[in-house]
C-alpha positions as CSV (number, residue, x, y, z in Angstrom):
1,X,0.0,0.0,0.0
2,X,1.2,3.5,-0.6
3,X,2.6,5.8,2.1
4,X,1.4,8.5,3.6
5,X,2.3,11.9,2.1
6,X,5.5,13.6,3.2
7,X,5.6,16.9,5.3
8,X,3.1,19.2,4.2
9,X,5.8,22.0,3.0
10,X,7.8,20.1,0.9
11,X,8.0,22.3,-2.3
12,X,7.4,19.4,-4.8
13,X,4.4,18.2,-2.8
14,X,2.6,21.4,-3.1
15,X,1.3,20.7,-6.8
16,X,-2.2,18.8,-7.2
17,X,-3.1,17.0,-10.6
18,X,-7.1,17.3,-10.9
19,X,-7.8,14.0,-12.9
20,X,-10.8,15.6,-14.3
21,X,-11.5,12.7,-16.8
22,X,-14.0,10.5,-17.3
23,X,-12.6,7.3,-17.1
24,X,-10.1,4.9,-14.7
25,X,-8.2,4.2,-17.8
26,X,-7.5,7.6,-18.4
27,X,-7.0,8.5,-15.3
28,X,-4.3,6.1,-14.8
29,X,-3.1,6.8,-18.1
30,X,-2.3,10.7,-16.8
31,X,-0.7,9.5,-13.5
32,X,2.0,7.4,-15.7
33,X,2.4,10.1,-18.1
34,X,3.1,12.3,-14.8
35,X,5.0,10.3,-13.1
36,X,8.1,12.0,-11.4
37,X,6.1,15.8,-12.0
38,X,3.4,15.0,-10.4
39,X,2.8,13.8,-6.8
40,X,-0.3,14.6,-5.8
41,X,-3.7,13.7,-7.3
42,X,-7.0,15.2,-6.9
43,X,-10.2,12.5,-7.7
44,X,-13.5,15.1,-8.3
45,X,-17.2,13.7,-8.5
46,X,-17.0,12.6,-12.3
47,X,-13.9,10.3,-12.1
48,X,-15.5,8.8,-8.6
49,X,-18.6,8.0,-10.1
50,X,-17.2,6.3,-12.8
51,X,-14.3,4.2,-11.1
52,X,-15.6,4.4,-7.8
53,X,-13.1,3.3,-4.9
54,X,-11.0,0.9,-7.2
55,X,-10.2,3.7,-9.5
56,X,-9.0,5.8,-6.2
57,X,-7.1,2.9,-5.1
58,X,-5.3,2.1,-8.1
59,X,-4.2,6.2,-8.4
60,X,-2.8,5.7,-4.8
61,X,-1.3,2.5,-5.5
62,X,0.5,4.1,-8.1
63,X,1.1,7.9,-6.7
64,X,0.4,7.9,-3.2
65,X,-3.1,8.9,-1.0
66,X,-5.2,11.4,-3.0
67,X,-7.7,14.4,-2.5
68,X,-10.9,13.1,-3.0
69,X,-13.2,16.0,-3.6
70,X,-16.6,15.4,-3.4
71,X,-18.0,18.1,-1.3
72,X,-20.2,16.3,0.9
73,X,-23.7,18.4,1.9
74,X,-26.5,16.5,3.7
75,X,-27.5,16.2,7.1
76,X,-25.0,16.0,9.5
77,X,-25.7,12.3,10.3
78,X,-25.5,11.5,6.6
79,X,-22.2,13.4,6.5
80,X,-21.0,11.9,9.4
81,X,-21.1,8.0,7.8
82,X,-20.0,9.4,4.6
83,X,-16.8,10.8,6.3
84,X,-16.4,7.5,8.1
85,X,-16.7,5.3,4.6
86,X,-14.4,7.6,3.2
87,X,-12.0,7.3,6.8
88,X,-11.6,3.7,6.7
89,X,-9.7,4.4,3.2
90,X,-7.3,6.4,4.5
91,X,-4.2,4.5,3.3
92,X,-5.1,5.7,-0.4
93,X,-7.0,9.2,0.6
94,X,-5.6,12.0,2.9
95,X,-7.9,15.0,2.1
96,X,-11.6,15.5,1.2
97,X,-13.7,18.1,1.7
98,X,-17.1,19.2,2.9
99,X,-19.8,22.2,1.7
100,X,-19.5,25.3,3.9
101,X,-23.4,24.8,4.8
102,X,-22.9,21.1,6.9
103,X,-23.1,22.6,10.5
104,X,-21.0,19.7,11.3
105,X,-18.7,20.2,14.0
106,X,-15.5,18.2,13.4
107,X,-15.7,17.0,17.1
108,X,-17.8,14.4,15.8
109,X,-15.1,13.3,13.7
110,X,-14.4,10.9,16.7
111,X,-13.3,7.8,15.0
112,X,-12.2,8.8,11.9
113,X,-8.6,8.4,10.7
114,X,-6.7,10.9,12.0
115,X,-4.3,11.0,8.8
116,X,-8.1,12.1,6.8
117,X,-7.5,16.1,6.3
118,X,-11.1,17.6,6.0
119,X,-11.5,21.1,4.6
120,X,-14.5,22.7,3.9
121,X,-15.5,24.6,0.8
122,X,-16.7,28.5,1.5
123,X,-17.2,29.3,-2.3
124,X,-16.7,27.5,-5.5
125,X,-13.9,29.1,-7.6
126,X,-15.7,29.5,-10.4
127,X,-18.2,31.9,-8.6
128,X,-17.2,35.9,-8.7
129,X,-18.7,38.2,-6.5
130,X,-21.8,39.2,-9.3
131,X,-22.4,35.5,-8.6
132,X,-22.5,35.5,-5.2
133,X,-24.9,38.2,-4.9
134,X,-27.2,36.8,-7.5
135,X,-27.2,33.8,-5.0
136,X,-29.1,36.3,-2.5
137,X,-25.4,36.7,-0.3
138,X,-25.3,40.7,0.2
139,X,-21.7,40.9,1.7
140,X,-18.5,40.9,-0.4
141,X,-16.9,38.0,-1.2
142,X,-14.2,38.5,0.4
143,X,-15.9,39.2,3.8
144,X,-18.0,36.1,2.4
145,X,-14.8,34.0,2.6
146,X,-13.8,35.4,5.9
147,X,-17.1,34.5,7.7
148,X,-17.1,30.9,6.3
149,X,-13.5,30.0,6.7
150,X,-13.8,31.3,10.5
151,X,-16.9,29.2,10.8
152,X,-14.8,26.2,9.4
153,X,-11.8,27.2,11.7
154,X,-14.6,26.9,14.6
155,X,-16.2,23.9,13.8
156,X,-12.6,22.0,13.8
157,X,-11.7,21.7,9.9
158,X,-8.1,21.6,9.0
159,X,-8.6,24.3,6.5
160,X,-10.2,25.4,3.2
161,X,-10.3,25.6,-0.5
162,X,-9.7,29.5,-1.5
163,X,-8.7,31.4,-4.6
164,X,-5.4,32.6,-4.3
165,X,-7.1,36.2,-3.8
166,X,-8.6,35.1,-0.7
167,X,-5.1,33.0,0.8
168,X,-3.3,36.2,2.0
169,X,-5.9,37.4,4.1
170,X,-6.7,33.8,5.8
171,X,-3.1,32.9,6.2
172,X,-2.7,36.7,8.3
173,X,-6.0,35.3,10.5
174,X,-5.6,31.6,10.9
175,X,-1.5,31.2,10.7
176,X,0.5,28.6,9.4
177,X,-1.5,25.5,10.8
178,X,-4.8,26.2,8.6
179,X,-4.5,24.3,5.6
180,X,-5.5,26.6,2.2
181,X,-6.1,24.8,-0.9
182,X,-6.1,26.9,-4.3
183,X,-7.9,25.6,-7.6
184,X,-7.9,27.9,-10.0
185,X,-4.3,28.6,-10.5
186,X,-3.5,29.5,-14.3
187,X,0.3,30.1,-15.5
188,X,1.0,33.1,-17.2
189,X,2.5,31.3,-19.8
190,X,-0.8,28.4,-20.5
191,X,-3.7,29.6,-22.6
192,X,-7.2,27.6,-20.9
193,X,-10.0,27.4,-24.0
194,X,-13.4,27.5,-22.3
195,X,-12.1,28.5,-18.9
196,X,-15.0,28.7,-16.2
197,X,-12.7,30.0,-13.4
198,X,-13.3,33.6,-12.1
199,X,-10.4,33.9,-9.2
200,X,-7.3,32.9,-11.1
201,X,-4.1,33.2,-9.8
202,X,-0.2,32.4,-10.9
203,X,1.3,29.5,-9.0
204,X,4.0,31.9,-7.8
205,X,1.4,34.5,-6.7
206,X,-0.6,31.7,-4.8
207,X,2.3,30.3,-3.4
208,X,3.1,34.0,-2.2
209,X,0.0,34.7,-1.1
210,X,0.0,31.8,1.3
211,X,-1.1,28.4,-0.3
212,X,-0.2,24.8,1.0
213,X,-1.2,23.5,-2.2
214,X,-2.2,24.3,-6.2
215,X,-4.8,22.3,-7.6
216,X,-4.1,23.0,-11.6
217,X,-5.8,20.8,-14.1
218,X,-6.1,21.8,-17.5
219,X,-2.7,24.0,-18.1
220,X,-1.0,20.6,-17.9
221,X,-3.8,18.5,-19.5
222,X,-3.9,20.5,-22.6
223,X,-0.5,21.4,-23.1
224,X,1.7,20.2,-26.0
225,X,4.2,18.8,-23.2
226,X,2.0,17.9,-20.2
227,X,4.8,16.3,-18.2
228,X,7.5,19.6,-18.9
229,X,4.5,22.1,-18.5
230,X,4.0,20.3,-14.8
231,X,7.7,20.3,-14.2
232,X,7.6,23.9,-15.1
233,X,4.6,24.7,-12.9
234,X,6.7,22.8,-10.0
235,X,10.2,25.3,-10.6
236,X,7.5,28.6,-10.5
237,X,6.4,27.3,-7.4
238,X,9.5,26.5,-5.5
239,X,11.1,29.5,-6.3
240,X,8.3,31.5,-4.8
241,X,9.2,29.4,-1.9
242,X,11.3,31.6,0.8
């Protein structure tokens, strides 16, 4: 069985892979392609569906524990056993996530893994402000994010999925323990057809701004060179290190 992930600040750990595919076999196609750029794999809801927990086992087998990231929002009960199905596979997952409206708290989490990171989702990435306030939420977003995130901080998550926009400002509030997890990052240098993020940042500027990790998905998966485009993602990031 795979090992647990290294140290969380180990510069080359930092860089998520979303498998955003629809199929096992491509999936595992992407994590050999990958292999030695890539160390970290994220599993969304169309990948699960499809390959269900074999699919996440055979991308940890191969790579190491993944984020599986389903967003879980029910009832807390319902939450509650989905976190514990998703706990006893901790050798091959080490982060999920919940919506921001379970009212959940994490000390509830009794019996879970304790290698299972759970972070909480304030606002989708792909949602700007105009969004938000169509939604019927009158504050800003980020005063939005603020509230949410110190709700999640509260209720016992280990952290949250943020733009890089939004990382500064959490990092300042919750310091270095609070984990921030930033989809959404684009390279200056990768052109994204079709793009439905709204709070894009540079891996350097994310990195910068506080991140723990960069979730990046398409500026490797449809670049010429996938494998030297992730490489080059991983150099931006590290230097941006201190």
């Amino acid at each position: 069985m795979a090992s647990a992930p290294p140290a969380l600040r180990a510069p080359e750990r930092r860089l998520i892979f979303a498998l955003d595919v629809a199929t096992p076999a491509e999936a595992l196609s992407w994590v050999k392609r990958l292999h030695g750029a890539v160390h970290h794999y994220k599993i969304g809801l169309e990948l699960f569906l499809a390959g269900g927990w074999d699919v996440v086992h055979a991308v940890a087998e191969a790579s190491g524990p993944v984020f599986l990231d389903v967003k879980l929002l029910d009832i807390p009960a319902t939450v509650v056993k989905a976190l514990q199905v998703i706990a006893r596979h901790a050798d091959d997952v080490w982060l999920s996530n919940v919506h921001v409206f379970n009212n959940m708290a994490l000390e509830r989490r009794a019996g879970l893994d304790a290698r299972l990171k759970i972070i909480v989702v304030p606002v989708l990435t792909s949602m700007s402000e105009a969004d938000l306030r169509s939604s019927g939420v009158q504050m800003s977003l980020p005063d939005y994010m603020a509230l949410q995130s110190q709700r999640a901080h509260d209720l016992g998550y280990d952290g949250v999925v943020a733009s890089g926009h939004e990382a500064a400002a959490l990092r300042r509030r919750f310091g270095p323990d609070f984990l921030i997890v930033c989809p959404g990052v684009r390279p200056a240098w990768a052109a994204v057809q079709g793009d439905d993020q709204s709070r894009v940042m540079t891996p350097a500027e994310a990195i910068r701004a506080g991140a723990d990790y960069l979730v990046v998905g398409r500026p490797i998966r449809t670049h010429a060179d996938p494998k030297g485009a992730a490489l080059r993602i991983q150099e931006e990031l590290a230097g941006a290190l201190p």
